[in-house]
N, C-alpha and C positions, 0 to 999 in steps of 0.2 A: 381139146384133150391135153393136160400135161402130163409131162413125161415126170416120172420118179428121180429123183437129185441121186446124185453117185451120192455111197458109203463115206462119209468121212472118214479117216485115215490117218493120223500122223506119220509124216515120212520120216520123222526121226525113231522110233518106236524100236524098231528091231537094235537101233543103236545104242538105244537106253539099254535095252533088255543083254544086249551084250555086254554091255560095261557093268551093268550091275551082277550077271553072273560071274565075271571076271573079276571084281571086288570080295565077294562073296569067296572064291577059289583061292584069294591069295590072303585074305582074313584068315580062313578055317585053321591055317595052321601056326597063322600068329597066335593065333587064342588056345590053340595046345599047349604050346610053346610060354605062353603066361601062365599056365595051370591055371584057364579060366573055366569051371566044373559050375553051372548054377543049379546043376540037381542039389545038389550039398545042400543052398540053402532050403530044399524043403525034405533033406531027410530028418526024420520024427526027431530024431535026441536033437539036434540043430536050431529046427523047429521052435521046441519046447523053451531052449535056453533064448531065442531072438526073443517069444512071447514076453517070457517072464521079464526079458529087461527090459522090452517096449512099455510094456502095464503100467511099469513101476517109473515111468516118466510121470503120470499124471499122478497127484498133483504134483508141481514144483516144489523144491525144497525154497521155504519162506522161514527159516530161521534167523534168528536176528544175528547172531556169531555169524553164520554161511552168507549172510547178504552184506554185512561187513565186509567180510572176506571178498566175495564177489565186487564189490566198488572197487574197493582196492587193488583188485586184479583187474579188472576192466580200465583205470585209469593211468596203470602202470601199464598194460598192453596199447592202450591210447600214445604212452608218451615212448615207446619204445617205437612207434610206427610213425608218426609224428616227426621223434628226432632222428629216425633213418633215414625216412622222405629228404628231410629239411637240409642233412648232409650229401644223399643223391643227389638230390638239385644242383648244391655245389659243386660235386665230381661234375655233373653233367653239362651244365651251361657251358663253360669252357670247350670241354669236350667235344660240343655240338658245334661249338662257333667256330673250332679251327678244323670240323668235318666237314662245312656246309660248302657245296661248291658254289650254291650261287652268291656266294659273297666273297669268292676267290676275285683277285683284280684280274688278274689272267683272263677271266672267263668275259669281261668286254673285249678283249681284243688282245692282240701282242704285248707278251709283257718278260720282261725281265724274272729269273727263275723261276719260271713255270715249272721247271721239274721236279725244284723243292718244292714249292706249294703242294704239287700233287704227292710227293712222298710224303710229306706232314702229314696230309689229308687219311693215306692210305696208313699211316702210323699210327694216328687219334682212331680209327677204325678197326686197326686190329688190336690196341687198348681196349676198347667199351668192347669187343667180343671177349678179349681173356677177362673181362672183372665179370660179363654176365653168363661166362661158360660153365663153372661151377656155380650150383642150385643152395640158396642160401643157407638152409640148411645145414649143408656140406661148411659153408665159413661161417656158420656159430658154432658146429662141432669144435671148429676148429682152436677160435676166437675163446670157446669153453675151456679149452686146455692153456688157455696163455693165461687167459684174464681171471677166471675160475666164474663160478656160478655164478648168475645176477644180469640182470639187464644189457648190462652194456656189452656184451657179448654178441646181445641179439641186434645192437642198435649199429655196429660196425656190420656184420654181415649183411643187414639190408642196405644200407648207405653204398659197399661195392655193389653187390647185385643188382640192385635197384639203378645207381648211379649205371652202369654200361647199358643198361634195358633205356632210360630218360636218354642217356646221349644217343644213342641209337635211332630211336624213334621221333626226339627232338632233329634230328638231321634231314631224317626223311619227311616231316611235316616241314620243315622249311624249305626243301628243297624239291619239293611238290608245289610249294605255292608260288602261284604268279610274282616271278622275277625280277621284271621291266621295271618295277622304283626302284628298286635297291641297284641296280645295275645305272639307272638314270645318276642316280647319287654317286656313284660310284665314278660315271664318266663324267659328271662335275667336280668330283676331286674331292670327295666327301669320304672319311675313314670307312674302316667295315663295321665299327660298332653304331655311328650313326646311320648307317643303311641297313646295319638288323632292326635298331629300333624304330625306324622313319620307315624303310621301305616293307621289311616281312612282316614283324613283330604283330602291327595292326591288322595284317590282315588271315597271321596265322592263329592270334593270341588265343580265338574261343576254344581251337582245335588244341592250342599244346593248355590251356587250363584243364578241360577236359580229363584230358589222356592223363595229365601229373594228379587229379583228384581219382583217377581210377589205377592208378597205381599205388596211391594211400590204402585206396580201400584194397588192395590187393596185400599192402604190408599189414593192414590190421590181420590180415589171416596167415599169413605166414607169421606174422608176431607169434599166431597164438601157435603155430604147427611148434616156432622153436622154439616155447616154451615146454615141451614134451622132452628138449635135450637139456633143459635146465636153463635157459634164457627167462625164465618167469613169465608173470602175467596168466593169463587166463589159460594157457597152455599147460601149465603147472596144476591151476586148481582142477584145470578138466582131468589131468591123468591121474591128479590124488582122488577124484569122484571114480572112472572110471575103475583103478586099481582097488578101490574102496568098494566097490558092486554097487555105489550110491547111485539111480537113476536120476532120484530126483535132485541131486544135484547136479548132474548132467543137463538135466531139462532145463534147470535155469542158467546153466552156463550156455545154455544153446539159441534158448531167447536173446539174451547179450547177443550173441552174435549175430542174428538176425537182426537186430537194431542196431549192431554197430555197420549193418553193409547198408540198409534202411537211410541211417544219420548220414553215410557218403553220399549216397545219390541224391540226397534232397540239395546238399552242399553243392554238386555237382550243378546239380536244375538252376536252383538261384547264381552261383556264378555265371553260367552259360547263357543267361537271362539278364546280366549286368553286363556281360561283355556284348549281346548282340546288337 
């Protein structure tokens, strides 16, 4: 005769079940606090207005003037993302390389000003915080009033924002990655830029391509956010559609961007696929 198997049980359970009412308790009143109301979206007058402009996405606007328009936006959003990236990288690489500890000489063993090294270190660190603390946005507004309307407003704002986010993150992917060549090179008597690129570089490079083609695809949509403050680019044409009650030209502004995040990750796939 066998006996009946004990109840399974998770011993964690009551603990889950407490943190998640505990999450729950200290949400409720952030979301007041946001005036976040989602009856709104289904009272009737609401309602009625979301339908009608949802409807009026189908079909897409396919005129030959708006699809003009639309390439032109899309390839000027392209190059405003592009040539912010291309200037972050610049901010950034630097940045990264006088942040990285494991490419400090100090960090094999006794060494002569260690304490500047490390003030540098902690100096290049609180750089890429103040250039990525204000949200880019905030420096095209800004960049708006110096330079006046037009791309290049939006291409400086991404290039700091962007640049302290790349230095930032470029630090911490080098300084995660296995050490011991770069530090080998190092206690051979090999500079610090031949031991980023001999020792880390090869073994960080799929991780920091990665990250830098998933911050392009992050500037194509900030491109288009700060074209809504007058940076151009598809940001522009969306708010003359929107302002215009034109869905269907929204619809096809919106495919655009669906194939512009589309076109990164494929980027993304194939380089990660050359590097491994």
């Amino acid at each position: 005769m066998t006996t009946a198997s004990p109840r399974l049980r998770d011993p964690l359970a009551g603990r889950r079940f407490a943190w998640s009412v505990t999450a729950l308790v200290l949400l409720w009143p952030l979301l007041r606090l946001a005036e976040f109301h989602p009856s709104v979206l289904f009272d009737p007058r609401n309602s009625s207005v979301i339908g009608s402009f949802v409807r009026g996405f189908l079909p897409p606007a396919t005129s030959s003037d708006f699809l003009h328009d639309l390439l032109a936006a899309t390839l000027q959003t392209l190059a405003i993302a592009t040539a912010g990236i291309a200037l972050a990288f610049a901010i950034a690489v630097p940045l990264a390389f006088v942040a990285t500890r494991s490419l400090s000489v100090a960090a094999i063993g006794p060494a002569d000003g260690r304490w500047r090294g490390r003030a540098l270190r902690r100096g290049m660190r609180l750089l890429t915080m103040v250039l990525r603390s204000l949200p880019e946005i905030v420096w095209a507004l800004m960049f708006v009033r110096a330079l006046g309307l037009g791309p290049a407003a939006g291409v400086l704002a991404l290039a700091i924002t962007y640049g302290g986010m790349l230095a930032k993150v470029y630090a911490e992917i080098l300084e995660s990655t296995d050490a011991r060549p770069a530090r080998a090179l190092l206690q051979a008597g090999s500079g610090r830029a031949a031991a980023l690129c001999f020792g880390l570089l090869p073994l960080a490079a799929e991780e920091l391509v990665s990250y830098t083609v998933y911050r392009w695809e992050c500037a194509v949509r900030a491109a288009v956010v700060m074209g809504f403050v007058g940076a151009g680019g598809l940001g522009q044409l969306m708010d003359q559609a929107l302002k215009g009650f034109d869905p269907g030209q929204a619809s096809s502004i919106s495919l655009v961007f669906v194939a512009l995040v589309m076109l990164a990750d494929a980027i993304s796939v194939v380089l990660r696929k050359v590097l491994a």
